[in-house]
C-alpha positions as CSV (number, residue, x, y, z in Angstrom):
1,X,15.2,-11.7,13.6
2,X,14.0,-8.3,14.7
3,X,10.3,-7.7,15.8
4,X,8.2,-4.8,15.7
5,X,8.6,-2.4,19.1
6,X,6.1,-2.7,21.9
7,X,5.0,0.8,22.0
8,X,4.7,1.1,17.9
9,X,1.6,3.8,17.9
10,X,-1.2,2.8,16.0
11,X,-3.9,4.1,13.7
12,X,-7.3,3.1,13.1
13,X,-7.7,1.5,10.1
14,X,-10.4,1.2,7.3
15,X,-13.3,-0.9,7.8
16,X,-12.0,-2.4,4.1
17,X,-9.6,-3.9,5.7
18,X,-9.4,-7.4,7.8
19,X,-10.8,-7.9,10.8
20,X,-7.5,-9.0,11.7
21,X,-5.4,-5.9,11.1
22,X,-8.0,-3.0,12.4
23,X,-7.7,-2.0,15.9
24,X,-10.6,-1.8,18.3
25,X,-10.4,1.7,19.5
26,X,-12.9,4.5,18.6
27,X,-10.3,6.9,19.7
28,X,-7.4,6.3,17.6
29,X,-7.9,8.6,14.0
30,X,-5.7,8.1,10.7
31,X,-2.9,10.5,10.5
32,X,-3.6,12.5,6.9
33,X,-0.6,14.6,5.2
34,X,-1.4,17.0,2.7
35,X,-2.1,20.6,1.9
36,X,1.3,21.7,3.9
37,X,-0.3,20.0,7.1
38,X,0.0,17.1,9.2
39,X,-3.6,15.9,11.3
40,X,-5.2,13.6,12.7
41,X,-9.3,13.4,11.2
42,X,-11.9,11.3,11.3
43,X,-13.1,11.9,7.9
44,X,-13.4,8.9,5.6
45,X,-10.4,8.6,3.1
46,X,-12.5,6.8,0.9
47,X,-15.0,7.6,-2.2
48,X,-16.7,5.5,-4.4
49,X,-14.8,5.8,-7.8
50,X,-14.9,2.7,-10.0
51,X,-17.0,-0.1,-11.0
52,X,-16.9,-3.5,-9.8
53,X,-14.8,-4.8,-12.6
54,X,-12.4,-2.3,-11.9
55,X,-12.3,-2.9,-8.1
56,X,-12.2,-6.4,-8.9
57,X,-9.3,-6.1,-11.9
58,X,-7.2,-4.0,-8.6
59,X,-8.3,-6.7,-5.5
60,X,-6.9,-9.5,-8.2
61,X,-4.2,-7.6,-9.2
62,X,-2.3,-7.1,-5.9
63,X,-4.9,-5.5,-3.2
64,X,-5.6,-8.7,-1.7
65,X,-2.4,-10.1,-1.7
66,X,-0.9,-7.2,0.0
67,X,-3.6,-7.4,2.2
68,X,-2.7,-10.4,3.8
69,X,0.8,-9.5,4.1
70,X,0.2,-6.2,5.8
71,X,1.0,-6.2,9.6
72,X,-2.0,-7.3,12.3
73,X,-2.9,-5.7,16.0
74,X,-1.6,-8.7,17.2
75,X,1.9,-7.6,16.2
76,X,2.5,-10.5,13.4
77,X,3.5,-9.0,10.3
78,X,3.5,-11.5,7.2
79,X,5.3,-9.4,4.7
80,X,7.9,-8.9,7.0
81,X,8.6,-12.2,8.1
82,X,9.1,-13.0,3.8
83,X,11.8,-10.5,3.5
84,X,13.5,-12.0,6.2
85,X,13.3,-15.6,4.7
86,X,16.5,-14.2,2.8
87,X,19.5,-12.5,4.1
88,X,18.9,-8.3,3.0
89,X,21.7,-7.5,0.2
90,X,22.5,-4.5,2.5
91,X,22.3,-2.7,5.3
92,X,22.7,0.7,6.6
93,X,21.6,3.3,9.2
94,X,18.2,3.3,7.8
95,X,18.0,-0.3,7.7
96,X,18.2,-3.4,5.9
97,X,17.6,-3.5,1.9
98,X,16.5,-6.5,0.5
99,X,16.3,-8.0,-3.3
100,X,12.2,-9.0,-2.9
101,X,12.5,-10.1,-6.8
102,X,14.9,-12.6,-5.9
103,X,12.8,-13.8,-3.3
104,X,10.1,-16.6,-4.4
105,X,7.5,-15.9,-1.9
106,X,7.5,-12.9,-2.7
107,X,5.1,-11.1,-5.7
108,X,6.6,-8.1,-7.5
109,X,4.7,-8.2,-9.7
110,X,1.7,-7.9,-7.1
111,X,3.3,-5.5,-4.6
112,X,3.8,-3.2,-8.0
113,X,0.4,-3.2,-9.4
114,X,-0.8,-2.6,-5.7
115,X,1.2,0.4,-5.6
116,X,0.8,1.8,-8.6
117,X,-3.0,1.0,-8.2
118,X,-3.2,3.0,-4.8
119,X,-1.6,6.3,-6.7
120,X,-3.3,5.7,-9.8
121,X,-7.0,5.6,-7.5
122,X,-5.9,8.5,-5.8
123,X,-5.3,10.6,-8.7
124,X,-9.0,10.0,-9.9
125,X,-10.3,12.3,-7.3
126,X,-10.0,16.2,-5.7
127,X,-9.6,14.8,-1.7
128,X,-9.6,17.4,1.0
129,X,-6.5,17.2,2.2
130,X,-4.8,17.7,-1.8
131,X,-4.1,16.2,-5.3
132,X,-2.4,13.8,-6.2
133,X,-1.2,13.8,-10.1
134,X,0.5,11.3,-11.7
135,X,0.6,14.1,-14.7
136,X,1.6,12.4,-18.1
137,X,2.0,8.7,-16.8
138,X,-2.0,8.9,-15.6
139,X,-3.1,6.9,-18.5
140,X,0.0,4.8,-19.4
141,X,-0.7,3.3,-15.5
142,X,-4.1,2.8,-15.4
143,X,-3.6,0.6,-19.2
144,X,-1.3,-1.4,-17.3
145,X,-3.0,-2.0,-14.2
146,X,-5.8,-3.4,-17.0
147,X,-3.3,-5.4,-18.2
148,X,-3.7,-3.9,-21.8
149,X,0.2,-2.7,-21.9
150,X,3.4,-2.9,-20.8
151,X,4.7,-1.4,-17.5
152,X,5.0,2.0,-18.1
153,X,8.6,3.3,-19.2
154,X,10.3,6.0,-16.9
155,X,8.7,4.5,-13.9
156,X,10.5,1.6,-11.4
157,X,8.9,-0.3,-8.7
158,X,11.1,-0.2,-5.7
């Protein structure tokens, strides 16, 4: 089974995160794209923008999960090590492709509303480095990251 590289380049990471998967340095800055650039900052990528129900309704719904699976400093990398429970249904020069729904340790359903839950959260608010608009879908996501309809059609989780 493959591992990650040795010399991977890190970033720091949010104090919302683990203690497990944040890196020590005080040197090492998140990479933001946006705006046409590409830079490294030490501004905060964070804002408070919902209540505690919804932060709660999003942790339940997939955050935490995810969280877990995410990969650590140390170099172990949960998430990975799922997908490669099963052989990948394909591979090519950008790598291997795997059926994750077929997969019974792994929750689509949870990796989806995570996703769709970091997009929706970011579309609440102007950040410096740019916009993000989910345009007509907007509403349509955030009722089904409530769980007050279906999945929205025209979108796919992949």
């Amino acid at each position: 089974m493959p591992r990650l590289p040795e010399n991977k380049a890190a970033r720091k990471q949010p104090s919302c995160l683990p203690r497990h998967i944040r890196l020590p340095a005080d040197d090492l800055h998140p990479i933001v794209v946006g705006g046409g650039r590409v830079r490294a900052t030490t501004d905060q990528l964070q804002d408070e923008l919902l209540c505690q129900d919804c932060e709660r309704m999003l942790s339940d719904g997939g955050e935490s999960w995810m969280v877990g699976e995410f990969c650590a400093v140390e170099r172990s990398f949960p998430f990975y090590d799922l997908l490669y429970q099963q052989t990948p249904i394909d591979a090519d020069a950008d790598g291997d492709n795997f059926a994750a729904g077929t997969n019974p340790a792994i929750d689509v359903q949870k990796i989806s509303h995570f996703a769709l839950g970091i997009f929706w959260k970011a579309s609440l608010h102007p950040w410096e480095f740019g916009e993000i608009s989910l345009g007509p879908y907007g509403e349509t996501i955030r009722t089904w990251l409530r769980g007050e309809s279906a999945f929205p059609q025209n979108l796919a989780s992949m």
